[in-house]
DOKE-791647 format. One record per atom (N, C-alpha, C, CB): residue in one letter; atom name; x, y, z. Coordinates in steps of 0.02 Angstrom, whole numbers, plus 50000, padded with zeros to 5 digits. Glycine has a CB too. Example, Ala and Ser with C-alpha at 12.3 -4.5 7.8 and 13.67 -1.06 7.14 Angstrom:
BEGIN
REC  code  site     c1     c2     c3
REC     a     N  50660  49716  50390
REC     a    CA  50615  49775  50390
REC     a     C  50660  49835  50390
REC     a    CB  50565  49776  50452
REC     s     N  50642  49888  50354
REC     s    CA  50684  49947  50357
REC     s     C  50645  50002  50394
REC     s    CB  50704  49970  50286
//
This chain:
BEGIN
REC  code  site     c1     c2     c3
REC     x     N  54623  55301  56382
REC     x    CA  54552  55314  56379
REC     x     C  54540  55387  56362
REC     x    CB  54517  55296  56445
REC     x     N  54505  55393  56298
REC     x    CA  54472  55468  56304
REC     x     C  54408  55475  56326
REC     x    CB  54469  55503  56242
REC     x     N  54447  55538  56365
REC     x    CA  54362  55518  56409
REC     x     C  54340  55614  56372
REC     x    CB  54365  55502  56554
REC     x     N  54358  55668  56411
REC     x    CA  54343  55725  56408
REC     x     C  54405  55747  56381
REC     x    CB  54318  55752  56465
REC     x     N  54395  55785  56315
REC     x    CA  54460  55834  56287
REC     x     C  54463  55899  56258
REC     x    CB  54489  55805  56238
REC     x     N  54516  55937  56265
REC     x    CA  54498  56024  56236
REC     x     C  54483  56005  56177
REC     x    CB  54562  56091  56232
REC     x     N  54473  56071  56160
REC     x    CA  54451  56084  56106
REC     x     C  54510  56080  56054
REC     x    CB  54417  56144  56111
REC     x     N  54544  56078  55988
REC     x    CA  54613  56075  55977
REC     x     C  54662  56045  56037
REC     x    CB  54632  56144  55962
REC     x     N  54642  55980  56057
REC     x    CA  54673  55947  56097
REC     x     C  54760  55920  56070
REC     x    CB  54621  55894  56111
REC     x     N  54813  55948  56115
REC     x    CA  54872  55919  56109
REC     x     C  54873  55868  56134
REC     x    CB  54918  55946  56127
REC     x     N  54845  55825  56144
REC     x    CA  54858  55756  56152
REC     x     C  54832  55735  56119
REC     x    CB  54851  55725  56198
REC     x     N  54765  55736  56086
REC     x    CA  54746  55719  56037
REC     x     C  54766  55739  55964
REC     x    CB  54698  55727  56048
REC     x     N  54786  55791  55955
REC     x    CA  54836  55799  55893
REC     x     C  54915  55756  55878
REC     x    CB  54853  55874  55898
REC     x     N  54936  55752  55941
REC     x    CA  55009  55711  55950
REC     x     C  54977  55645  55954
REC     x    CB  55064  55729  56024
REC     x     N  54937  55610  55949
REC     x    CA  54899  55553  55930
REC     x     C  54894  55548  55830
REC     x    CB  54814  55566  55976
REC     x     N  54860  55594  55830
REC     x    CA  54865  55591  55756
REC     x     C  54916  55589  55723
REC     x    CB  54841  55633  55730
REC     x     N  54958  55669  55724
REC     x    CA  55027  55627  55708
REC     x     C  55058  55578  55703
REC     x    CB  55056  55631  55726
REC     x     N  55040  55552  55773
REC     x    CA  55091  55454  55768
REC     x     C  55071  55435  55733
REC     x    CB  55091  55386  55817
REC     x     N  54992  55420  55710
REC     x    CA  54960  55359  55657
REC     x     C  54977  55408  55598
REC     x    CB  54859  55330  55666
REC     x     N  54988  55474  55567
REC     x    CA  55002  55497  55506
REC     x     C  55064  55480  55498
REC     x    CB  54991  55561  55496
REC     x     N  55103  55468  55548
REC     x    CA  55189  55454  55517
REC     x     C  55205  55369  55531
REC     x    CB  55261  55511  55573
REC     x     N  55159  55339  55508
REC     x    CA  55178  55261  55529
REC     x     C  55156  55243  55570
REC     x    CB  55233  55240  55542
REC     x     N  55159  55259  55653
REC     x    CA  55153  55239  55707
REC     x     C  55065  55169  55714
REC     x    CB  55153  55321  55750
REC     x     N  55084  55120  55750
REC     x    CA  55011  55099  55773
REC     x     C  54996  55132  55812
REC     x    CB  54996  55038  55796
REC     x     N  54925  55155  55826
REC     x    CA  54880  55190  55898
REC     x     C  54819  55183  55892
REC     x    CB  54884  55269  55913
REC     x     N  54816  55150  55965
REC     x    CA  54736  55125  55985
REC     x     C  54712  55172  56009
REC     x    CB  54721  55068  56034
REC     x     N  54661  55208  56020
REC     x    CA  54632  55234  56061
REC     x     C  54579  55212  56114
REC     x    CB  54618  55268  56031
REC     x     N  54559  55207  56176
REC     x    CA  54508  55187  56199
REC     x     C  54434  55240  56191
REC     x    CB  54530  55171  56264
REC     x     N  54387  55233  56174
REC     x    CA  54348  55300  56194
REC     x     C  54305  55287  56238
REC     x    CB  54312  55334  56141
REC     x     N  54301  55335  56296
REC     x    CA  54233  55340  56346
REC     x     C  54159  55386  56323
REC     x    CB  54264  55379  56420
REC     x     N  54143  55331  56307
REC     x    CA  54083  55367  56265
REC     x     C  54021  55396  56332
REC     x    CB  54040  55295  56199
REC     x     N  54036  55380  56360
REC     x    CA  53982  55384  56450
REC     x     C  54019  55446  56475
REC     x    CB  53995  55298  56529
REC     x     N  54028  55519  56427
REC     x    CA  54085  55580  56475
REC     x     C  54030  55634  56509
REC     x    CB  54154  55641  56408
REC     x     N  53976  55607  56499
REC     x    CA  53930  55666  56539
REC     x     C  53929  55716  56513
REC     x    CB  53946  55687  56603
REC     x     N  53869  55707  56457
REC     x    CA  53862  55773  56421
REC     x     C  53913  55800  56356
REC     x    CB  53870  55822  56477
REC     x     N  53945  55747  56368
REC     x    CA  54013  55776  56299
REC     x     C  53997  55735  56270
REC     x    CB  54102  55777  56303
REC     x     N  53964  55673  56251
REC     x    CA  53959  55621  56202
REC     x     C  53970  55636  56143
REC     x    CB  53906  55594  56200
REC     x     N  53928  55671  56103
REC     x    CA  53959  55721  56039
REC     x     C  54001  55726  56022
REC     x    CB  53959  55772  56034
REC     x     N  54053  55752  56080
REC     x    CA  54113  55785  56055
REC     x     C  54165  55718  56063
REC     x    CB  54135  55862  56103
REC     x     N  54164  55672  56098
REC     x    CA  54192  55624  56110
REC     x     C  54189  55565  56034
REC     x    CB  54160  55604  56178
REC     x     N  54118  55578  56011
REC     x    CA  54101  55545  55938
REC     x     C  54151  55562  55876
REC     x    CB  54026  55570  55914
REC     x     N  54135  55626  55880
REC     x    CA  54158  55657  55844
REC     x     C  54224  55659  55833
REC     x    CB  54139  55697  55852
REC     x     N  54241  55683  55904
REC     x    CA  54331  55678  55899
REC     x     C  54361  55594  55876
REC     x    CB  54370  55698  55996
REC     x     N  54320  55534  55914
REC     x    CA  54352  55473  55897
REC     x     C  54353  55476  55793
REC     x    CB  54296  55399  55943
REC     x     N  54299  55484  55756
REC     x    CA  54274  55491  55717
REC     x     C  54347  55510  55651
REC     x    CB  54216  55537  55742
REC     x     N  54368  55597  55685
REC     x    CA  54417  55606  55668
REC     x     C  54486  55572  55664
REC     x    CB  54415  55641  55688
REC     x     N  54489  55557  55724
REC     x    CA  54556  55500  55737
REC     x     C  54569  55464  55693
REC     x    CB  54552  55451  55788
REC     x     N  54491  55406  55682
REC     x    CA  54504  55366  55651
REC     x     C  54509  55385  55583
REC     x    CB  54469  55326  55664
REC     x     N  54482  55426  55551
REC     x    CA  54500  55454  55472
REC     x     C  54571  55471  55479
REC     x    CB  54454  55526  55442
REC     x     N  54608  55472  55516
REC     x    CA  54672  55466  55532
REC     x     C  54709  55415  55531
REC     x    CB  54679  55483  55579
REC     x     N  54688  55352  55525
REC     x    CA  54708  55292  55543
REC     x     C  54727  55258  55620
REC     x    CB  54755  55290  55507
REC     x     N  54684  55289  55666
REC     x    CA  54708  55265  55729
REC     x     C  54669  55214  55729
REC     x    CB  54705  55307  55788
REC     x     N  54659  55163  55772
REC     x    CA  54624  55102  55769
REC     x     C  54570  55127  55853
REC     x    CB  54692  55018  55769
REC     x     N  54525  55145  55844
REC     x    CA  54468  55154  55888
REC     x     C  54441  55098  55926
REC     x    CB  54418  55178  55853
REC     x     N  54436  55105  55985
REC     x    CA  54380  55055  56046
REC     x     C  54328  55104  56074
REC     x    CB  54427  55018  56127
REC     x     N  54296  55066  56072
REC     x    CA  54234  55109  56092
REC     x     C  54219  55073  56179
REC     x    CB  54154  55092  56022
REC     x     N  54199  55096  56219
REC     x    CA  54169  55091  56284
REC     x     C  54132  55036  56279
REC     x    CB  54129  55149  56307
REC     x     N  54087  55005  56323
REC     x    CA  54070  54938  56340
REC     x     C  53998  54971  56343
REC     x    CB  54109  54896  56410
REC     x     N  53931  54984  56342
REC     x    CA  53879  55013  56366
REC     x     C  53851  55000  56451
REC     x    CB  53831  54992  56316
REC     x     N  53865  55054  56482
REC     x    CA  53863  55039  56570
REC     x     C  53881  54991  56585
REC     x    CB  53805  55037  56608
REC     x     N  53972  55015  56563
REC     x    CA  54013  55010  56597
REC     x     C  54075  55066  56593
REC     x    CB  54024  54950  56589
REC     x     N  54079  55101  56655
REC     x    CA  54120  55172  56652
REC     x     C  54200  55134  56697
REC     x    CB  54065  55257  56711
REC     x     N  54243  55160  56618
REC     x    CA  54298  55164  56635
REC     x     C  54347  55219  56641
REC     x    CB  54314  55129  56609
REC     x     N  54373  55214  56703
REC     x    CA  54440  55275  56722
REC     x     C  54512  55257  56717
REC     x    CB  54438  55300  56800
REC     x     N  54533  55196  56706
REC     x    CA  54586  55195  56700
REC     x     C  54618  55229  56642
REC     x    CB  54597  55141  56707
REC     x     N  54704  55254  56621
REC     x    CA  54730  55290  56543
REC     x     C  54791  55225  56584
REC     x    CB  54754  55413  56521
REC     x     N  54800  55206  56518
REC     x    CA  54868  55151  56512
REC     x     C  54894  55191  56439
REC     x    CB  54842  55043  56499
REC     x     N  54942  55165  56458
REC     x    CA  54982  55193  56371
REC     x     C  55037  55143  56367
REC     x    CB  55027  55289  56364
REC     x     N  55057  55130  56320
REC     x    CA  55138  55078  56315
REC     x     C  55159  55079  56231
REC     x    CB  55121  54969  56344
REC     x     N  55212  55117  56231
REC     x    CA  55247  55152  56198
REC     x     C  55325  55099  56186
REC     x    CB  55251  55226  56240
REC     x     N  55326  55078  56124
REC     x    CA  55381  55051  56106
REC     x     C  55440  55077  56058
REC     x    CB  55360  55004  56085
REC     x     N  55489  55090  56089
REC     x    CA  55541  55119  56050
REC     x     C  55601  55075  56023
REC     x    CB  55567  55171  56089
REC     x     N  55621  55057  55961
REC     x    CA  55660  55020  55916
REC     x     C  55718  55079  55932
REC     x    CB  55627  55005  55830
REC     x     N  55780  55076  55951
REC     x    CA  55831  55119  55942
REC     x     C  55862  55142  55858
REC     x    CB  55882  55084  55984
REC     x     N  55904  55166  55847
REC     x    CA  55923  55180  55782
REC     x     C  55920  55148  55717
REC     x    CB  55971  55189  55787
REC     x     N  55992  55098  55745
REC     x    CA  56015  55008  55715
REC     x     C  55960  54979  55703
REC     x    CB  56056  54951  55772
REC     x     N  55896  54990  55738
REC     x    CA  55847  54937  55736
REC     x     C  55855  54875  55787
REC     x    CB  55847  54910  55667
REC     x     N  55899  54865  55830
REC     x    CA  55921  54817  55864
REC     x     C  55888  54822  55956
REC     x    CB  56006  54822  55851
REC     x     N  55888  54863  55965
REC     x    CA  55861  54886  56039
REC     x     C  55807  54901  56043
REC     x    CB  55888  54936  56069
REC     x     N  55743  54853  56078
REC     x    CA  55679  54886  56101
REC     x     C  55651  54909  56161
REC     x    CB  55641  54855  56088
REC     x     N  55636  54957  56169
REC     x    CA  55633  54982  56248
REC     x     C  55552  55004  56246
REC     x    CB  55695  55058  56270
REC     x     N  55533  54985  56296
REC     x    CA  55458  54993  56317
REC     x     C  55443  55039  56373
REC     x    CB  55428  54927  56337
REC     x     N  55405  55083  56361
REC     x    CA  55369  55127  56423
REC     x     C  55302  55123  56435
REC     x    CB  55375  55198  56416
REC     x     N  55289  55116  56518
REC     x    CA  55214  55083  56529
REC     x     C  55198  55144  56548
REC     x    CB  55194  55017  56584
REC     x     N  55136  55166  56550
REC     x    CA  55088  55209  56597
REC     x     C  55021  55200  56629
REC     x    CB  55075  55257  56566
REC     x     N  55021  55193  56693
REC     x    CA  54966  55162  56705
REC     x     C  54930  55238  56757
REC     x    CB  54984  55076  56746
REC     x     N  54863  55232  56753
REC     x    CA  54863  55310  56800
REC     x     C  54780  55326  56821
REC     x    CB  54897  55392  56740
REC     x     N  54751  55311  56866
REC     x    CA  54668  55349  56836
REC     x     C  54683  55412  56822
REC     x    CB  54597  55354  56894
REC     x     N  54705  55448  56823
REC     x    CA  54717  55527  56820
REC     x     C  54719  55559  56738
REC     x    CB  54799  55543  56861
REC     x     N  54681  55591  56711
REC     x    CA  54665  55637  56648
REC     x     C  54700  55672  56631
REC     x    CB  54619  55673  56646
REC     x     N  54725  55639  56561
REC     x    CA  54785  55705  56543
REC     x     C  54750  55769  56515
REC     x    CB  54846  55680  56477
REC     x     N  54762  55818  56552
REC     x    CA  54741  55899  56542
REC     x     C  54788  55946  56533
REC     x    CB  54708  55928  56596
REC     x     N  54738  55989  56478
REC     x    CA  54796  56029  56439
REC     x     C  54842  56080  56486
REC     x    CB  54759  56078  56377
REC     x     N  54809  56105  56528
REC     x    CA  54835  56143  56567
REC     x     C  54901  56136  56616
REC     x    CB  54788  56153  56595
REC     x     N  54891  56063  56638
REC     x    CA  54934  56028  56675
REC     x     C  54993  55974  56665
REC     x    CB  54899  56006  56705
//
């Protein structure tokens, strides 16, 4: 979920990347961030001229959950390994 992000956001740039080098990436967006709506538009906006595949929020209905699940093909192509993330907690640049 994007909910609130810096400004030149590294997570949001390492998002772009993935969808510029092949990768699929969904994004969720929380369009309900209190006062950031704009920048939340905007930034999804960008993404997607990126090729990320955008969701937009539900209208009143506020979501906190960030899930992520990340699939990795090993070298050979033969091995797939999956990583879940499940978290209410906001990834921030600082931290």
């Amino acid at each position: 979920t994007q909910y609130r992000v810096a400004e030149n956001s590294a997570v949001i740039n390492t998002l772009i990347a993935a969808a510029q080098n092949g990768k699929k990436v969904t994004v969720f967006v929380e369009l309900k961030a209190r006062f950031d709506e704009e920048n939340n538009l905007a930034t999804a906006e960008m993404m997607k001229a990126s090729g990320i595949n955008i969701i937009y929020s539900i209208p009143k209905l506020k979501v906190l959950a960030k899930v992520a699940l990340v699939l990795r093909r090993d070298a050979e192509g033969k091995k797939l390994t999956s990583y879940a993330y499940i978290s209410t907690g906001n990834f921030n640049e600082k931290t």
